[in-house]
N, C-alpha and C positions, 0 to 999 in steps of 0.2 A: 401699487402693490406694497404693502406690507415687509417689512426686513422680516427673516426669521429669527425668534426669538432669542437666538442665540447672540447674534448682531444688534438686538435692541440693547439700550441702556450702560450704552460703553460711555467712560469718560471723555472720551472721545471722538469721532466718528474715524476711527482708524485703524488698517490692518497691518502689521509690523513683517516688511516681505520676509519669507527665509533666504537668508543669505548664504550660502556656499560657505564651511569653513566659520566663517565669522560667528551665526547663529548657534548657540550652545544653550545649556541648561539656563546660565546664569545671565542670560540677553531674556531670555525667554521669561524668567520668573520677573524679570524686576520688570519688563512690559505690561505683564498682565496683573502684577502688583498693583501699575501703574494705570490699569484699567480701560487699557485697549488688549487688542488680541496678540498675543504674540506667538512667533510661529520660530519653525524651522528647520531644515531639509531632514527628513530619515536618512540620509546618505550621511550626514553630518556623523551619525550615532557608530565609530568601528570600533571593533569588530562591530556583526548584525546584531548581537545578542546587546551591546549597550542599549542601545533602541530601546528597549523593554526596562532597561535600569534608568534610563535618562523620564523616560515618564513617569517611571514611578517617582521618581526624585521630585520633578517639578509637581506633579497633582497632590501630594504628602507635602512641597511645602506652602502651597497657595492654599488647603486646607487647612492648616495650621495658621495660615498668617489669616486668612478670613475670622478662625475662631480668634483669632487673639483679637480683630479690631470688626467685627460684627456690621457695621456699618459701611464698610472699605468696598468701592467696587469694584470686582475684580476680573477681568477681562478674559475669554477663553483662550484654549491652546489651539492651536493650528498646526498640521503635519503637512509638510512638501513632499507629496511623491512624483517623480519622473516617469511616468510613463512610456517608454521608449527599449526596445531590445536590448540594449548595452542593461539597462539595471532589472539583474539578475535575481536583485531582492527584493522585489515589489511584490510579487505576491507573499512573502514570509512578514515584508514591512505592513503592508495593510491588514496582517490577520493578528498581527501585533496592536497595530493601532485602533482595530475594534476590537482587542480585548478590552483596552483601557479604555473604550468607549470615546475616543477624543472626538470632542463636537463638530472639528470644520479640518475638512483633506483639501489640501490645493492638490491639484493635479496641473501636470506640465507637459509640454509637448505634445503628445497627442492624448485625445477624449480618452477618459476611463472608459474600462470594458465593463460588460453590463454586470458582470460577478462582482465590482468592486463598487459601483452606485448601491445596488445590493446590500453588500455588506454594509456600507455608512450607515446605508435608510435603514437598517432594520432596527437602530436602536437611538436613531432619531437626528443621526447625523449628516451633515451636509456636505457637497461638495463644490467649489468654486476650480473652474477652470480658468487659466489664464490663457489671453490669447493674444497677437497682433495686428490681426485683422479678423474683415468681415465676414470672409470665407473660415476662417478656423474660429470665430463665435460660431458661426450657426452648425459649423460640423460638434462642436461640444454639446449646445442644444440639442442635436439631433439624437446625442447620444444618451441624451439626460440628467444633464448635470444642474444641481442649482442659482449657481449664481456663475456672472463671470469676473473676471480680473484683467483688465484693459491697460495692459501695457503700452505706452506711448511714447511719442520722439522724446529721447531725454533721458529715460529710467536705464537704473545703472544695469549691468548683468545683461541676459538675452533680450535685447527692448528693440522695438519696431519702429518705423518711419513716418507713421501718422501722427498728424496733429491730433491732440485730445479732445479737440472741439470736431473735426471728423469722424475719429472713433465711436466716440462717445453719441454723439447726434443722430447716426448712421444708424448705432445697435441699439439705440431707442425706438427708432423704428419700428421693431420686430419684437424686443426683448422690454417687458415691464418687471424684470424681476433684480435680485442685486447685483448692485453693480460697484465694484471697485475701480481705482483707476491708479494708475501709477504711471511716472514722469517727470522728472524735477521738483515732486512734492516736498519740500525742506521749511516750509514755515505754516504758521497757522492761518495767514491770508491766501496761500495755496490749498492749504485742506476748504478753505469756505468757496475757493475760485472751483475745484473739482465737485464739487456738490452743486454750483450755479451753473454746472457743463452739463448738470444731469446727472450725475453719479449720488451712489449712499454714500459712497467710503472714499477714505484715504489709501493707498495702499505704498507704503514708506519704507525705502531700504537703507539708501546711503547716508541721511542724518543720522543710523542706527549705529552706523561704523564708527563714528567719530565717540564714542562711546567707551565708559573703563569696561563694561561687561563684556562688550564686543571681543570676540577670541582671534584676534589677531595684532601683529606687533607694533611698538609705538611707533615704527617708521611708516607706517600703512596709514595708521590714523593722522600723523602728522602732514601728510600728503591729501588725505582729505581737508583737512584744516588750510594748506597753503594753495590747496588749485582752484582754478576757475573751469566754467565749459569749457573754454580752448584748451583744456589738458586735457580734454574727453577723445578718446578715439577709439571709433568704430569700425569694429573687422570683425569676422566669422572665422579668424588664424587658430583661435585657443581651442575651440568646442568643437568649430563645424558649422557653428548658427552664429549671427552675425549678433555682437554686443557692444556694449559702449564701458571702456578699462582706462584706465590711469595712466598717463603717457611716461611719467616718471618710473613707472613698474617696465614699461617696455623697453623703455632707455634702459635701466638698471641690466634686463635682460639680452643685452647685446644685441637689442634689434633697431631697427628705424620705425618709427611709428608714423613717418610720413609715407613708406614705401615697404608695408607688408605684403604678403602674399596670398591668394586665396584657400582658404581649406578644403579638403576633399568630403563635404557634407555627408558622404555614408559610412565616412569614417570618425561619425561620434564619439564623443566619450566623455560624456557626464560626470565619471566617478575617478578624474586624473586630478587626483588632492594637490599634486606638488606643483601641476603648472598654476591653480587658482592661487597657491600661498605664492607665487613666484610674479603672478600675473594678477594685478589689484581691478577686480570690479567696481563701477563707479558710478553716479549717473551725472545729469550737467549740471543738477543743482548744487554740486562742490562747492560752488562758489560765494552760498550763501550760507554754508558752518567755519563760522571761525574760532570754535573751542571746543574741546574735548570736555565731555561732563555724563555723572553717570543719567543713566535711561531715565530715570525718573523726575530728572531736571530736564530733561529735552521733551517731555510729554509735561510738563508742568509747562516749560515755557512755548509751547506747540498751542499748548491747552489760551495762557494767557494772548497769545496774538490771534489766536481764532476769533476769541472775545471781543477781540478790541475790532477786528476785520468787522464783528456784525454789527457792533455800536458805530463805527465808523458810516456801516450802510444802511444804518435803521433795520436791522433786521429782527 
Protein backbone atom coordinates (compact mmCIF):
# COMPACT_ATOMS: atom_id res chain seq x y z
CA UNK A 1 0.00 0.00 0.00
CA UNK A 2 0.96 3.36 -0.85
CA UNK A 3 2.19 6.22 2.09
CA UNK A 4 -0.37 8.86 2.05
CA UNK A 5 0.63 11.72 0.30
CA UNK A 6 1.43 13.53 2.97
CA UNK A 7 4.24 11.01 4.12
CA UNK A 8 5.42 10.83 0.41
CA UNK A 9 8.50 12.91 -0.64
CA UNK A 10 10.20 13.52 2.74
CA UNK A 11 13.81 14.11 2.81
CA UNK A 12 13.89 11.59 4.78
CA UNK A 13 11.92 8.72 5.67
CA UNK A 14 11.27 10.18 9.12
CA UNK A 15 8.95 11.19 11.89
CA UNK A 16 10.58 13.56 14.52
CA UNK A 17 8.54 11.95 18.02
CA UNK A 18 7.01 14.69 20.20
CA UNK A 19 8.80 14.97 23.03
CA UNK A 20 7.23 16.13 26.50
CA UNK A 21 8.75 19.56 27.28
CA UNK A 22 11.64 19.42 24.98
CA UNK A 23 9.45 19.61 21.63
CA UNK A 24 8.63 23.51 20.90
CA UNK A 25 8.05 25.74 18.00
CA UNK A 26 11.65 26.19 17.30
CA UNK A 27 12.55 21.88 17.20
CA UNK A 28 9.60 21.72 15.20
CA UNK A 29 10.40 24.42 12.34
CA UNK A 30 14.04 23.62 11.90
CA UNK A 31 12.69 19.57 11.44
CA UNK A 32 10.49 20.33 8.85
CA UNK A 33 12.91 23.02 7.45
CA UNK A 34 14.89 19.99 7.42
CA UNK A 35 12.39 18.07 5.39
CA UNK A 36 10.96 15.34 7.68
CA UNK A 37 7.97 15.85 9.79
CA UNK A 38 8.21 17.35 12.85
CA UNK A 39 5.85 17.12 15.64
CA UNK A 40 5.02 18.00 19.03
CA UNK A 41 2.86 17.31 22.20
CA UNK A 42 -0.45 19.97 22.33
CA UNK A 43 0.29 19.76 26.02
CA UNK A 44 3.53 21.28 25.37
CA UNK A 45 1.56 24.61 24.14
CA UNK A 46 0.57 26.60 28.22
CA UNK A 47 -1.69 28.10 28.76
CA UNK A 48 -4.28 26.13 26.02
CA UNK A 49 -4.65 29.30 24.14
CA UNK A 50 -0.67 29.20 23.03
CA UNK A 51 -1.67 26.09 21.08
CA UNK A 52 -3.47 28.20 18.47
CA UNK A 53 -0.27 30.95 18.60
CA UNK A 54 2.43 28.20 18.46
CA UNK A 55 0.86 26.99 14.98
CA UNK A 56 0.32 29.89 13.63
CA UNK A 57 4.05 30.81 14.38
CA UNK A 58 5.40 27.62 12.85
CA UNK A 59 2.81 27.29 9.34
CA UNK A 60 3.69 31.55 8.81
CA UNK A 61 7.31 30.53 9.20
CA UNK A 62 7.73 27.39 6.82
CA UNK A 63 5.58 29.43 4.38
CA UNK A 64 7.83 31.97 4.21
CA UNK A 65 10.96 29.92 4.29
CA UNK A 66 9.28 27.75 1.22
CA UNK A 67 8.62 31.14 -0.55
CA UNK A 68 12.14 32.31 -0.02
CA UNK A 69 13.83 28.89 -1.34
CA UNK A 70 11.03 27.38 -3.69
CA UNK A 71 12.74 24.23 -4.30
CA UNK A 72 13.33 23.35 -0.35
CA UNK A 73 11.47 20.25 0.87
CA UNK A 74 9.62 20.84 3.58
CA UNK A 75 8.34 18.39 5.85
CA UNK A 76 4.69 18.38 7.59
CA UNK A 77 3.64 19.35 11.09
CA UNK A 78 2.42 16.73 13.40
CA UNK A 79 0.30 17.23 16.74
CA UNK A 80 0.59 14.75 19.78
CA UNK A 81 -2.63 14.31 21.34
CA UNK A 82 -3.18 12.18 24.55
CA UNK A 83 -6.03 10.72 24.67
CA UNK A 84 -6.62 9.50 28.17
CA UNK A 85 -9.18 11.22 30.96
CA UNK A 86 -6.49 13.21 32.91
CA UNK A 87 -6.20 15.61 29.53
CA UNK A 88 -8.98 17.83 29.98
CA UNK A 89 -8.06 19.67 26.66
CA UNK A 90 -8.32 17.37 24.00
CA UNK A 91 -11.34 18.14 22.76
CA UNK A 92 -10.59 22.28 22.64
CA UNK A 93 -6.78 20.97 21.46
CA UNK A 94 -8.11 18.89 18.42
CA UNK A 95 -10.75 21.68 17.27
CA UNK A 96 -7.64 23.86 17.45
CA UNK A 97 -5.66 21.71 15.41
CA UNK A 98 -8.34 21.34 12.59
CA UNK A 99 -8.64 24.84 12.38
CA UNK A 100 -5.29 25.01 11.25
CA UNK A 101 -5.91 22.17 9.23
CA UNK A 102 -2.54 20.31 10.52
CA UNK A 103 -1.95 17.13 8.22
CA UNK A 104 -1.00 14.26 10.65
CA UNK A 105 -2.49 13.94 14.74
CA UNK A 106 -0.59 11.32 16.72
CA UNK A 107 -2.72 9.98 19.01
CA UNK A 108 -1.56 8.27 22.30
CA UNK A 109 -2.73 5.88 24.80
CA UNK A 110 -5.87 4.99 23.90
CA UNK A 111 -7.66 4.94 20.12
CA UNK A 112 -9.20 8.34 19.08
CA UNK A 113 -13.06 8.53 19.41
CA UNK A 114 -14.79 8.49 16.36
CA UNK A 115 -15.78 12.53 16.57
CA UNK A 116 -12.03 13.16 16.36
CA UNK A 117 -10.91 10.61 13.21
CA UNK A 118 -13.91 12.70 11.94
CA UNK A 119 -12.64 15.82 12.35
CA UNK A 120 -8.96 14.95 10.78
CA UNK A 121 -10.68 13.16 7.75
CA UNK A 122 -12.81 15.92 6.84
CA UNK A 123 -10.23 18.08 5.60
CA UNK A 124 -7.97 15.34 4.51
CA UNK A 125 -6.01 14.77 7.48
CA UNK A 126 -4.49 11.70 8.98
CA UNK A 127 -4.04 10.01 12.09
CA UNK A 128 -1.27 7.71 13.22
CA UNK A 129 -1.76 5.83 16.62
CA UNK A 130 1.13 4.78 18.51
CA UNK A 131 1.04 1.56 20.17
CA UNK A 132 3.08 -1.37 22.16
CA UNK A 133 1.71 -4.07 21.19
CA UNK A 134 -0.50 -6.31 19.05
CA UNK A 135 -3.58 -6.02 21.02
CA UNK A 136 -3.41 -2.05 21.27
CA UNK A 137 -2.52 -2.09 17.22
CA UNK A 138 -5.53 -3.69 16.24
CA UNK A 139 -7.80 -2.01 19.00
CA UNK A 140 -6.59 1.45 17.08
CA UNK A 141 -7.51 -0.16 13.74
CA UNK A 142 -10.63 -1.06 15.06
CA UNK A 143 -11.26 2.30 15.75
CA UNK A 144 -10.08 3.74 12.56
CA UNK A 145 -7.06 5.21 12.57
CA UNK A 146 -4.53 5.50 9.61
CA UNK A 147 -1.40 4.50 10.25
CA UNK A 148 0.45 3.07 13.33
CA UNK A 149 3.50 4.13 15.31
CA UNK A 150 5.44 1.00 16.70
CA UNK A 151 7.06 1.68 19.75
CA UNK A 152 9.79 -0.86 20.65
CA UNK A 153 12.25 -2.14 23.35
CA UNK A 154 14.57 0.89 23.53
CA UNK A 155 12.47 4.01 22.58
CA UNK A 156 12.94 6.71 25.12
CA UNK A 157 9.59 7.92 26.88
CA UNK A 158 6.52 5.40 27.17
CA UNK A 159 8.17 2.43 25.17
CA UNK A 160 7.32 -1.19 25.27
CA UNK A 161 9.09 -4.55 25.54
CA UNK A 162 9.05 -5.97 22.15
CA UNK A 163 11.61 -6.61 19.92
CA UNK A 164 11.04 -4.48 16.56
CA UNK A 165 11.46 -7.53 14.45
CA UNK A 166 8.26 -8.98 16.57
CA UNK A 167 6.32 -5.85 16.40
CA UNK A 168 6.82 -4.97 13.39
CA UNK A 169 6.42 -8.80 11.67
CA UNK A 170 3.39 -9.59 13.85
CA UNK A 171 1.42 -6.31 12.54
CA UNK A 172 2.36 -7.02 9.02
CA UNK A 173 0.37 -9.46 9.32
CA UNK A 174 -2.87 -7.88 9.44
CA UNK A 175 -1.90 -4.20 8.78
CA UNK A 176 -0.70 -3.20 4.95
CA UNK A 177 -0.92 0.36 5.80
CA UNK A 178 1.82 3.04 7.44
CA UNK A 179 3.85 2.11 9.54
CA UNK A 180 6.23 3.86 11.76
CA UNK A 181 8.59 2.48 14.10
CA UNK A 182 10.53 3.73 17.08
CA UNK A 183 13.35 2.27 19.23
CA UNK A 184 17.04 3.15 19.44
CA UNK A 185 16.72 4.80 16.02
CA UNK A 186 19.88 7.30 16.28
CA UNK A 187 21.62 6.79 13.10
CA UNK A 188 20.97 6.46 9.33
CA UNK A 189 21.89 2.63 9.14
CA UNK A 190 18.93 2.40 11.77
CA UNK A 191 16.44 4.40 9.66
CA UNK A 192 17.42 1.79 6.65
CA UNK A 193 17.61 -1.49 9.39
CA UNK A 194 13.57 -0.08 10.43
CA UNK A 195 12.38 -0.09 6.78
CA UNK A 196 14.30 -3.81 6.12
CA UNK A 197 11.90 -4.96 9.39
CA UNK A 198 8.99 -3.78 7.26
CA UNK A 199 8.20 -0.37 8.32
CA UNK A 200 7.87 3.14 6.06
CA UNK A 201 9.30 5.33 8.64
CA UNK A 202 11.52 6.38 11.16
CA UNK A 203 10.15 7.50 14.14
CA UNK A 204 13.07 9.56 16.15
CA UNK A 205 13.05 11.02 19.58
CA UNK A 206 16.23 11.05 21.77
CA UNK A 207 18.89 12.25 18.88
CA UNK A 208 16.31 15.14 18.90
CA UNK A 209 17.44 16.12 22.50
CA UNK A 210 20.72 16.37 21.99
CA UNK A 211 19.97 19.35 19.85
CA UNK A 212 20.48 23.69 20.44
CA UNK A 213 16.49 23.74 19.44
CA UNK A 214 15.54 21.28 21.74
CA UNK A 215 13.81 23.17 25.01
CA UNK A 216 15.57 21.85 27.63
CA UNK A 217 18.75 22.50 29.73
CA UNK A 218 22.43 22.07 28.87
CA UNK A 219 22.61 19.60 31.73
CA UNK A 220 19.90 17.33 30.11
CA UNK A 221 21.57 17.38 26.72
CA UNK A 222 24.86 16.80 28.19
CA UNK A 223 23.71 13.73 29.80
CA UNK A 224 22.41 12.57 26.43
CA UNK A 225 25.83 13.06 25.01
CA UNK A 226 27.78 11.09 28.00
CA UNK A 227 25.30 8.00 28.59
CA UNK A 228 25.06 4.73 27.31
CA UNK A 229 21.93 2.04 27.42
CA UNK A 230 23.08 0.99 30.97
CA UNK A 231 22.06 4.51 32.10
CA UNK A 232 18.59 3.68 30.62
CA UNK A 233 16.09 2.74 33.20
CA UNK A 234 12.69 1.41 33.02
CA UNK A 235 9.93 2.01 35.42
CA UNK A 236 6.22 3.03 35.27
CA UNK A 237 7.19 5.46 38.88
CA UNK A 238 6.84 8.93 36.83
CA UNK A 239 3.48 8.59 34.58
CA UNK A 240 1.83 5.38 35.72
CA UNK A 241 3.07 3.63 32.29
CA UNK A 242 6.27 1.99 32.37
CA UNK A 243 9.20 4.04 30.24
CA UNK A 244 12.76 4.11 29.73
CA UNK A 245 14.47 7.79 31.66
CA UNK A 246 18.06 8.76 32.30
CA UNK A 247 19.58 7.29 35.40
CA UNK A 248 21.57 10.37 36.04
CA UNK A 249 17.96 12.53 36.35
CA UNK A 250 16.94 9.88 39.05
CA UNK A 251 20.22 10.03 40.91
CA UNK A 252 19.89 13.88 40.73
CA UNK A 253 16.40 13.18 42.13
CA UNK A 254 17.21 11.63 45.35
CA UNK A 255 16.07 8.35 44.25
CA UNK A 256 17.88 4.80 43.56
CA UNK A 257 17.31 3.85 40.18
CA UNK A 258 18.17 0.46 40.95
CA UNK A 259 15.26 -0.04 43.60
CA UNK A 260 12.24 2.18 42.47
CA UNK A 261 8.85 1.45 43.22
CA UNK A 262 5.84 0.74 41.35
CA UNK A 263 3.12 3.45 40.41
CA UNK A 264 -0.53 3.22 40.97
CA UNK A 265 -1.45 3.11 36.97
CA UNK A 266 -5.06 4.87 37.65
CA UNK A 267 -3.37 7.40 39.07
CA UNK A 268 -2.03 8.96 35.63
CA UNK A 269 -0.85 12.08 34.89
CA UNK A 270 0.34 13.00 31.61
CA UNK A 271 0.39 16.90 32.17
CA UNK A 272 2.87 16.92 35.53
CA UNK A 273 5.53 19.54 33.63
CA UNK A 274 7.88 19.54 36.79
CA UNK A 275 8.44 15.80 37.31
CA UNK A 276 9.36 15.51 33.23
CA UNK A 277 11.79 18.73 33.71
CA UNK A 278 13.05 16.96 36.80
CA UNK A 279 13.01 13.43 35.45
CA UNK A 280 15.01 13.13 31.69
CA UNK A 281 13.34 10.78 29.19
CA UNK A 282 15.58 8.71 27.05
CA UNK A 283 15.79 5.89 25.03
CA UNK A 284 18.91 3.28 24.69
CA UNK A 285 20.30 4.61 21.81
CA UNK A 286 22.08 7.35 24.12
CA UNK A 287 24.84 5.81 23.51
CA UNK A 288 25.41 6.54 19.89
CA UNK A 289 25.11 10.73 20.15
CA UNK A 290 28.13 12.11 20.98
CA UNK A 291 27.57 15.87 20.21
CA UNK A 292 25.09 18.52 20.52
CA UNK A 293 24.34 20.09 17.01
CA UNK A 294 21.41 22.11 15.69
CA UNK A 295 18.47 19.80 13.98
CA UNK A 296 19.43 20.43 10.71
CA UNK A 297 22.87 19.00 11.06
CA UNK A 298 21.46 15.75 12.71
CA UNK A 299 19.06 15.22 9.71
CA UNK A 300 21.80 16.20 7.25
CA UNK A 301 24.11 13.75 8.98
CA UNK A 302 20.99 11.11 9.48
CA UNK A 303 20.42 11.90 5.80
CA UNK A 304 24.40 11.11 4.75
CA UNK A 305 24.74 7.54 6.70
CA UNK A 306 21.42 6.42 5.32
CA UNK A 307 23.13 6.87 2.06
CA UNK A 308 26.04 5.25 2.77
CA UNK A 309 23.88 2.16 4.82
CA UNK A 310 22.23 1.66 0.90
CA UNK A 311 25.65 1.87 -1.10
CA UNK A 312 27.13 -0.13 1.43
CA UNK A 313 23.97 -2.91 0.57
CA UNK A 314 23.55 -2.35 -2.96
CA UNK A 315 20.39 -0.94 -2.42
Amino acid sequence: MALPPVLQNLALPVIASPMFIASGPALVKAQCKAGIVGSFPALNARPQEALDQWLTEIQDELRAHKAAHPDAIIGPIAVNQIVHHSNVRLAQDVETCVKHKIPIIISSLRAPPREMLDAVHSYGGIVLHDVISIRHANKALEAGVDGLILVAAGAGGHAGLLSPFALVGEVRKFFNGPIALSGSIATGDAILAAQATGADLAYIGSRFLATTEANVNDEYRQAIVDSSAADIIYTNLFSGVHGNYLRRSIERAGLDPDNLPQADKSKMDFGAAKAWRDIWGAGQGVGLMDEVLPAAEVVAKLKREYEAARRRLAL
